[in-house]
N, C-alpha and C positions, 0 to 999 in steps of 0.2 A: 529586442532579441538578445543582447547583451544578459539581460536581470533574467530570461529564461536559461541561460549558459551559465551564471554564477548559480541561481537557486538548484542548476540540476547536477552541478559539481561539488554545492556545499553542502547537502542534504546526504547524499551518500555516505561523504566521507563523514561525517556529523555521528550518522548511525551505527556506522561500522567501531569508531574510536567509541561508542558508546559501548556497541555491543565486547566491547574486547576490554576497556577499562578494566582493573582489577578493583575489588568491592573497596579495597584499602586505601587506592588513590581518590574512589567516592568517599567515601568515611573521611578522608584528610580535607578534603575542600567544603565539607559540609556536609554532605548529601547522605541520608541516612535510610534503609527501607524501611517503608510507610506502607505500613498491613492494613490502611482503610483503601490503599491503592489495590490491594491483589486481586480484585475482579476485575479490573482493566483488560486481559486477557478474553474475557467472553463480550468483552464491551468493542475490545477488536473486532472479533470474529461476526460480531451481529454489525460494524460498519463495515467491514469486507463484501457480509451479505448482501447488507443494503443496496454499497456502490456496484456491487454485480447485478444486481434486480434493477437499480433505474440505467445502468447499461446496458441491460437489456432491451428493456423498454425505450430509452433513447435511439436504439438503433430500429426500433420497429419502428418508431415514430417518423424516424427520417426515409423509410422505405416507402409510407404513406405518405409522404411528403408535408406531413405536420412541421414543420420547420420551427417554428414555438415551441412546441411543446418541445422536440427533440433538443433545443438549447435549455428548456427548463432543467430537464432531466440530465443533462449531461451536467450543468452546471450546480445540480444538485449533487451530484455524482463528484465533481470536483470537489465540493464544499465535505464531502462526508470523508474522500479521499486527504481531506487535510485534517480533517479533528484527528483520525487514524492517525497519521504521522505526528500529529504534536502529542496525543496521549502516548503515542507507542516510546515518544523520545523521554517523557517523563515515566516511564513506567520502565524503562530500563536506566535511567538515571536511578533509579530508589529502588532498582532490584536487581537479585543476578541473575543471570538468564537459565532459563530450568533443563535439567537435562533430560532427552528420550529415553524411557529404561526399557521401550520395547526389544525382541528377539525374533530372531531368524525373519523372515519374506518381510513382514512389517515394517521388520527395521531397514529392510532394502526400499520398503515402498516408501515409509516416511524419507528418509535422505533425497529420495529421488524427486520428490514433491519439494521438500525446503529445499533445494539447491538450487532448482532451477525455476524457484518464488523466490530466492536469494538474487540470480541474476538477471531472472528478468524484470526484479521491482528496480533495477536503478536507471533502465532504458525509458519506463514508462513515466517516469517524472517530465524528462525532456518533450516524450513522445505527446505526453499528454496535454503539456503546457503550451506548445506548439500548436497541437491541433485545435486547441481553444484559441490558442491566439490568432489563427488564422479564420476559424470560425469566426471569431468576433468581430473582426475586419473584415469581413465578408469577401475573403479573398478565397472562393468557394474551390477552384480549380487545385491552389495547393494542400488546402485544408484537404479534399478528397486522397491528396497523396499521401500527406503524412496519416491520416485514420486509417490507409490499406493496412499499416504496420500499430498504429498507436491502439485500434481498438480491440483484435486480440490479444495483446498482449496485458491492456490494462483488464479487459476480461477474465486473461488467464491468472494475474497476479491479484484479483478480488478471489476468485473461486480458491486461490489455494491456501489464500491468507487463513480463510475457513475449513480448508483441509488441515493446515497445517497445528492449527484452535484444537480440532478434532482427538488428531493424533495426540498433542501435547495433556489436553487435559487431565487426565488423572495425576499429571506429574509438575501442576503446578501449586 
């Protein structure tokens, strides 16, 4: 429980000081943008999809009461949920973050999308990590608790990863 409460307080903050670093204190410690990196972005957006499709599928499964299969599929869903994060950390290490040039409703729609994929991807780390680990332990009564809350939200924060892919690309 301990190594779920460090990984889901050092991962935030990890991404956050990534996303805010200036290009110039990357440039001083080494880190330089790498233009064979710049599809990373649609390389996101297709792991976003993915982890939303076997979450899907993972919760249909456990509605059938496939209980395999619904731990494949989550744990696949984990596993795609982490290349995500380690590309996404390398990929803003060796880039600057691209700006929205959209105007007017759109630009209302996109904010309202990345803010609230801004705060509810840092609950779903814990949320996530937890309901696996309870899973895994087949401690089936809490695990039911934490998924009331861990599975739409990891739901909501794959769909918008790919909204948010959507909105951005012409302006990466």
């Amino acid at each position: 429980m301990r190594t779920i409460t460090i990984v889901s307080v050092l991962i935030p903050v990890a991404v956050a000081l990534l996303m805010i670093m200036p290009a110039s204190w990357k440039a001083a410690i080494g880190i330089q943008e790498n233009s064979q990196l710049s599809s990373l972005p649609l390389f996101h957006a297709v792991l976003n999809g993915s982890t939303f499709i076997l979450l899907v599928f993972a919760g249909i499964a456990i509605k059938n009461k496939k209980i395999s299969i619904h731990r494949t599929f989550m744990l696949s869903a984990f596993v795609l949920s982490s290349v995500f994060l380690t590309s996404y950390v390398i990929y803003h290490v060796t880039h600057e973050s691209a700006r929205f040039g959209g105007e007017g409703a759109i630009r209302i729609v996109y904010f309202i999308v990345l803010i609230t994929h801004i705060i509810l991807s840092v609950p779903v780390i814990p949320l996530a990590l937890l309901s696996i680990y309870r899973g895994w332990t087949n401690n089936i009564e809490r695990h039911k608790k934490v998924v009331k809350f861990a599975y739409p939200v990891w739901l909501y924060v794959a769909s918008t990863g790919v909204m948010v892919y959507l909105f951005m690309q012409p302006y990466y």
